[in-house]
C-alpha positions as CSV (number, residue, x, y, z in Angstrom):
1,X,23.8,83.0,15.1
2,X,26.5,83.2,17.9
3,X,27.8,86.1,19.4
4,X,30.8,86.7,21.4
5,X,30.1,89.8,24.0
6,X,33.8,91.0,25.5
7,X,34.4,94.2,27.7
8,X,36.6,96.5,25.6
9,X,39.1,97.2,28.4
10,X,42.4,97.0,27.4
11,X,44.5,94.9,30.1
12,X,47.8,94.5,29.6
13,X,49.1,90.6,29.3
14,X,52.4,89.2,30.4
15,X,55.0,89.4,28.2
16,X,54.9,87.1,25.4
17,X,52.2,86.8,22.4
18,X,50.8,89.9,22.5
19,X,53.2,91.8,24.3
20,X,56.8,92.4,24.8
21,X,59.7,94.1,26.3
22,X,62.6,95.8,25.2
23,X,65.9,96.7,27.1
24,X,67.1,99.7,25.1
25,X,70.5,100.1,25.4
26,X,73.1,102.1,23.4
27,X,72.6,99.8,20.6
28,X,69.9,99.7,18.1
29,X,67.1,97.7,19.0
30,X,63.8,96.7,16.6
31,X,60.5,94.6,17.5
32,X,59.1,91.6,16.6
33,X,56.8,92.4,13.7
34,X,53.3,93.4,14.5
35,X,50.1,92.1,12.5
36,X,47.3,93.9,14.3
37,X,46.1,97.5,13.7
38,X,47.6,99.3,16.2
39,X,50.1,98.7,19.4
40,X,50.0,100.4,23.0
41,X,54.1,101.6,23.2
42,X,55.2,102.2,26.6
43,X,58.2,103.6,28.0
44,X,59.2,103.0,31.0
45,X,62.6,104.0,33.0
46,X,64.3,106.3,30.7
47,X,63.6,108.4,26.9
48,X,64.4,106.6,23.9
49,X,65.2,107.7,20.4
50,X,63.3,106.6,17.4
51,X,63.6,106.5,13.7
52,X,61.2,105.1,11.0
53,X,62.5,105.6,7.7
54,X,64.9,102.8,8.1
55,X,68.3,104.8,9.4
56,X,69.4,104.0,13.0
57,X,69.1,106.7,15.5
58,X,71.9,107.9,17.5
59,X,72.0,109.5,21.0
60,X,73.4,112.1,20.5
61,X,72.2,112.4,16.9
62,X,69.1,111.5,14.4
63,X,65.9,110.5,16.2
64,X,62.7,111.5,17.4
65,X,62.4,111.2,21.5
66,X,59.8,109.6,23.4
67,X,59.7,110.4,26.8
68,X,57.8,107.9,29.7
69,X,54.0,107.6,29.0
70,X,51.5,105.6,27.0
71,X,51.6,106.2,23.0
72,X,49.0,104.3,20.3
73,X,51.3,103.7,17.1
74,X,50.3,101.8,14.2
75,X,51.5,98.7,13.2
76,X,53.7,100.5,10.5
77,X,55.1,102.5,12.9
78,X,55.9,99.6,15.3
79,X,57.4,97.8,12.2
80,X,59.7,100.4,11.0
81,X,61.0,101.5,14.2
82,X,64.4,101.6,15.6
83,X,65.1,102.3,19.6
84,X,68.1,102.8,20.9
85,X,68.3,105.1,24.6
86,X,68.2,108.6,24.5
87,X,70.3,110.0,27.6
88,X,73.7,108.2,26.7
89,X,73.6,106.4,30.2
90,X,71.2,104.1,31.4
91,X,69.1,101.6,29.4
92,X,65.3,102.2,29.4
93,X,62.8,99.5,28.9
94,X,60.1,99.4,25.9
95,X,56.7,97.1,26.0
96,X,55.1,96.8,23.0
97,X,51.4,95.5,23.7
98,X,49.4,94.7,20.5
99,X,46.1,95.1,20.1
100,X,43.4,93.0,18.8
């Protein structure tokens, strides 16, 4: 029997397969669609708004706000998110990393 040993570290890959990045800007944004388990989302820059029951968020409206940091989503939540920015100014930058 072969057996493939691999550290369990998560290291985050350039953008691309696995991962990418989002400029969220003040219009509505979505992912590519994600087929593992769960995703590492991180926000970087500035908050973001986020819906997932299929209605656009709106700065100064609807949404759920993530600040900067690290989240684990699952790959339901990736796939029914919408971004769009949360501070009516600047853009802020998503990366999506999937896990495997």
């Amino acid at each position: 029997m072969n057996v493939i040993v691999s550290n369990l570290k998560i290291n985050l890959e350039p953008a691309g397969f696995l991962a990418e990045e989002l400029e969220v800007g003040d219009t509505v944004v979505t992912a590519r669609k994600c087929e593992s388990l769960y995703a590492l989302v991180s926000v970087k820059k500035n908050p973001i708004k986020v819906t997932f029951d299929g209605t656009s968020p709106v700065t100064a409206g609807a949404g759920i706000v993530f600040d900067k940091g690290v989240y684990t989503w699952h790959r339901n939540w990736v796939n029914k998110a919408k971004f769009i920015e949360a501070t009516g100014g600047s853009s802020a930058t998503v990366r999506i990393e999937r896990m495997n």
